[in-house]
N, C-alpha and C positions, 0 to 999 in steps of 0.2 A: 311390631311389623305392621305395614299400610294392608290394604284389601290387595296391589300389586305385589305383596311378598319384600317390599323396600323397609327398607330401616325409617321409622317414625324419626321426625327432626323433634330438637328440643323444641322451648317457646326459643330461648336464646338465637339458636342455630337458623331459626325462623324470619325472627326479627333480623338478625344478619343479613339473610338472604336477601330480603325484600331492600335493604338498607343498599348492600351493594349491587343488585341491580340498576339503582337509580347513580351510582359514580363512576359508572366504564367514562372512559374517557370519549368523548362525541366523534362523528365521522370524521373525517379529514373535509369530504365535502356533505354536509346535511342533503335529504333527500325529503319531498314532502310526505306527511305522515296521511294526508286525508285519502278516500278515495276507498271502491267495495273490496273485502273480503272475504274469504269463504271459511269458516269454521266447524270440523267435524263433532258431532255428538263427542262431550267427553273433552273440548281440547278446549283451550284460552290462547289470547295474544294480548301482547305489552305494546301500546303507544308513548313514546317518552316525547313530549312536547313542552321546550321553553323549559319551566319548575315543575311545572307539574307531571303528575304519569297515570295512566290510565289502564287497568288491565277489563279483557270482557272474556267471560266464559259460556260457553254453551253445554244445555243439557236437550234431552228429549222434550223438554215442559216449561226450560226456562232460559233467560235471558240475564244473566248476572254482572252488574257494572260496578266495578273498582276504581276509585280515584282519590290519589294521595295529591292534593294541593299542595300550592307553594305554600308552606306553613305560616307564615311570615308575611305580610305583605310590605315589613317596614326593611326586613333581613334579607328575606329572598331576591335572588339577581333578576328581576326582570328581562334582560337580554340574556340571560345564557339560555345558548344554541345549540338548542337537542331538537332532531326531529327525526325520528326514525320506528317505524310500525315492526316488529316483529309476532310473524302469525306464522305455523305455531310455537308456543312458548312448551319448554318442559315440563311433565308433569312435577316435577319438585321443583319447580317454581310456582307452579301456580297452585301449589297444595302448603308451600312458604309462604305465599299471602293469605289462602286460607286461615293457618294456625296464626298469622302472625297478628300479634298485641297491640299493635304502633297503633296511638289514638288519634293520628290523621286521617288512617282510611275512612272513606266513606262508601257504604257499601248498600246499592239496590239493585230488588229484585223482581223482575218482569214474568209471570206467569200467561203461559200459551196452551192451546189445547196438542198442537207440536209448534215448534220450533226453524224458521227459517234458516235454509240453510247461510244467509250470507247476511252481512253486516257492514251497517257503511259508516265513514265518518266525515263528515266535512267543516271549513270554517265556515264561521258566523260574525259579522260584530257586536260587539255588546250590544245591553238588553236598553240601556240607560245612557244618558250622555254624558262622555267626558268628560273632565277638564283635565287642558296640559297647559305647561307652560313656555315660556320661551327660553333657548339657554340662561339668559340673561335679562331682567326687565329691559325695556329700552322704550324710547318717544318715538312716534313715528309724525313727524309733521305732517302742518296744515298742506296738504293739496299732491302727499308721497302714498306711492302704494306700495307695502312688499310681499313677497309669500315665503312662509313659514312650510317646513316639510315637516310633519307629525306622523308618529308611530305608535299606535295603539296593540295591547291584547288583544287576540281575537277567543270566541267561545270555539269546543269542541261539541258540533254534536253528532247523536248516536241513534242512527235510524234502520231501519229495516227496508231496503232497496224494494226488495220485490212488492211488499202493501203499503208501501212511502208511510210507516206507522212511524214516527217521532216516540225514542225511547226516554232523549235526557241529554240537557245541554249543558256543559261545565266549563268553567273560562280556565286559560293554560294558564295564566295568572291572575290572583287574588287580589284584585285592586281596594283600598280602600274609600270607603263612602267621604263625601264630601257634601256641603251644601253652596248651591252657588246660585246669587243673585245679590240684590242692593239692599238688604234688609235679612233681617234671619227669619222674618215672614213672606216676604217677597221674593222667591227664587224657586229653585229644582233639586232635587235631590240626583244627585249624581256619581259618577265613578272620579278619584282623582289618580291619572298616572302622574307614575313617577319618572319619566323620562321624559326630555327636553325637545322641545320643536327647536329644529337648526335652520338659516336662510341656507345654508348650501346644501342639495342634495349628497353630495360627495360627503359629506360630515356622517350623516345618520346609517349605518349598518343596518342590511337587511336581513329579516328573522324570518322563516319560516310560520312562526307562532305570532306574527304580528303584521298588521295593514298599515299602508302609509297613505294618507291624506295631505295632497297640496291644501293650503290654504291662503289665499288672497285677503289681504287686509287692506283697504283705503280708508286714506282720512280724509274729508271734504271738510270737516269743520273749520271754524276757523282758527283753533286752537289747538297746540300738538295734541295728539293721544299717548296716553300710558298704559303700555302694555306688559299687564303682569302675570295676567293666564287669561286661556279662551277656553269657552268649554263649546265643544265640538255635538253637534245633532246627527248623532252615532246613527239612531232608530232610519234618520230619514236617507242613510248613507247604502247605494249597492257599493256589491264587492267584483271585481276583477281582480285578473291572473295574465300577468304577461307572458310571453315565451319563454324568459327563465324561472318560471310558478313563484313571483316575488308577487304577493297578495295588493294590490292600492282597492282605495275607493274611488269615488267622481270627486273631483275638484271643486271643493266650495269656497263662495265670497263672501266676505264682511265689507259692507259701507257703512261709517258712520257718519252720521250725517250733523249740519248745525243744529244744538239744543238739544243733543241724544247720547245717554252714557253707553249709552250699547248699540249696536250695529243691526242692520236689515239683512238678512243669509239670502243667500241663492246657492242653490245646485243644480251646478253644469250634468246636461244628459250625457251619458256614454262614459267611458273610458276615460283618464285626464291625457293630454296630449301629452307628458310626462313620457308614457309607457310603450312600449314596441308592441304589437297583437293590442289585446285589452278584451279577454274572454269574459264573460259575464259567469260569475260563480252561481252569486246568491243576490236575489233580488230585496231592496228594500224591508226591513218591517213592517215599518211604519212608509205607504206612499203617500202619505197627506203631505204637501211640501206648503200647503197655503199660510202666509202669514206668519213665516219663523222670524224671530227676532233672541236677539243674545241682550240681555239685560244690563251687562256690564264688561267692562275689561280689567279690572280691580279685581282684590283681594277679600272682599265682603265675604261673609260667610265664616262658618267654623268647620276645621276637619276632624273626622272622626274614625279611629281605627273600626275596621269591619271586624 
């Protein structure tokens, strides 16, 4: 028997629990997960976002944060559409992730002298740039422009509203490390998604757990271009939220120009004209915009499971 007088779970009955919390089957209509909470001494709540899931609990003295990763980054579905906050959670659920064995959790613990009552989460873009690629390679000729609509992972973080204290930032999906530039010494270290930039906006499904980026690509050279992936300057990118909380960034450009394997970026201020409203989430990382340049539009470089 618990300290509640409840029947103790196995490890088995444990590991179950936490197992099938994460396979109810999603909402009909997803709702967004970010946004403050209030949590009583003693209780916890589940965030299910994208693959990944999130549980936080509170005590009088501490701050406890639970997160099962998509395990996988090569298995895990990156679009599956989960997004739903449930606060609060039961306690034999959240005493089944306690007990439970499963060697994905990832489990940290925040120490207070007390404990804010409320908790917030919001997105983030990633910490590192990009790279995606296009459905399909394809040439873009001398003197054509097109735009590619790209949908990236976004981070989940975990703050404390009332002292704006930053507890801990976790991405909803697990992307694997890549290196991208013209040389395996001359490049960036980067995130590589796995999903496809499409030219038709109508093509790319939107996720709650994911930001979509117009991107403008012009060829001024005098020779077609080859385009086989872009890697996107995430840091220098803010985030907006239209009227139906479908997450973009600002609109950026590539020109490349004659005698250049990589292109000269700009980022459009404000909201992309794409979007209806265009609320401002989260500002920039990184505001340095001076002097970006993408090294290449090639395959250079080697990928590497994270």
């Amino acid at each position: 028997m618990d300290r509640h007088g409840k029947p103790d779970m196995t490890e088995t009955d444990a590991d179950a629990f936490v197992e099938t919390s994460d396979r109810e089957e999603p909402q009909a209509s997803p709702a967004p997960w970010w946004g403050t909470f209030p949590l009583e001494l003693g209780t916890g709540g589940r965030w299910e976002v994208g693959p990944s899931t999130l549980w936080l609990y509170r005590t009088e003295r501490e701050w406890r944060i639970i997160h099962r990763p998509s395990t996988d980054p090569e298995s895990a579905d990156p679009m599956e559409n989960r997004s739903e906050a449930v606060v609060p959670i039961s306690d034999e659920e959240m005493k089944a992730v306690f007990d439970s064995e499963d060697t994905h959790l990832q489990t940290h613990r925040y120490s207070f002298g007390s404990t804010e009552k409320q908790v917030a989460l919001e997105p983030a873009l990633a910490d590192r740039p990009v790279v995606t690629r296009p459905e399909d390679p394809m040439y873009i000729p001398s003197g054509e422009t097109i735009t590619l609509y790209l949908n990236m992972p976004l981070w989940m973080r975990v703050f404390l509203p009332k002292s704006e204290r930053l507890l801990q930032e976790v991405p909803s999906h697990r992307m694997s490390d890549t290196w991208f530039g013209k040389t395996t010494t001359q490049g960036e270290f980067c995130y590589a998604a796995r999903t496809t930039g499409r030219i038709r906006l109508d093509d790319l499904p939107f996720r709650f757990h994911r930001a979509l980026t117009p991107l403008r690509i012009r060829n001024t050279a005098e020779d077609a271009l080859f385009l086989e992936r872009v890697q996107l300057p995430t840091r220098h990118l803010a985030l907006y939220r239209n009227v139906n909380d479908v997450l973009w960034t600002q609109s950026v450009r590539m020109t490349r120009k004659e005698g250049n394997e990589g292109a000269d970026i700009r980022i459009l201020d404000g909201p992309p004209s794409d979007i209806e409203g265009g609320e401002l989430l989260r500002e920039p990382r990184d505001t340095n915009k001076r002097n970006l340049f993408t090294s290449t539009f090639g395959a250079v470089g080697s990928l590497f499971s994270s």
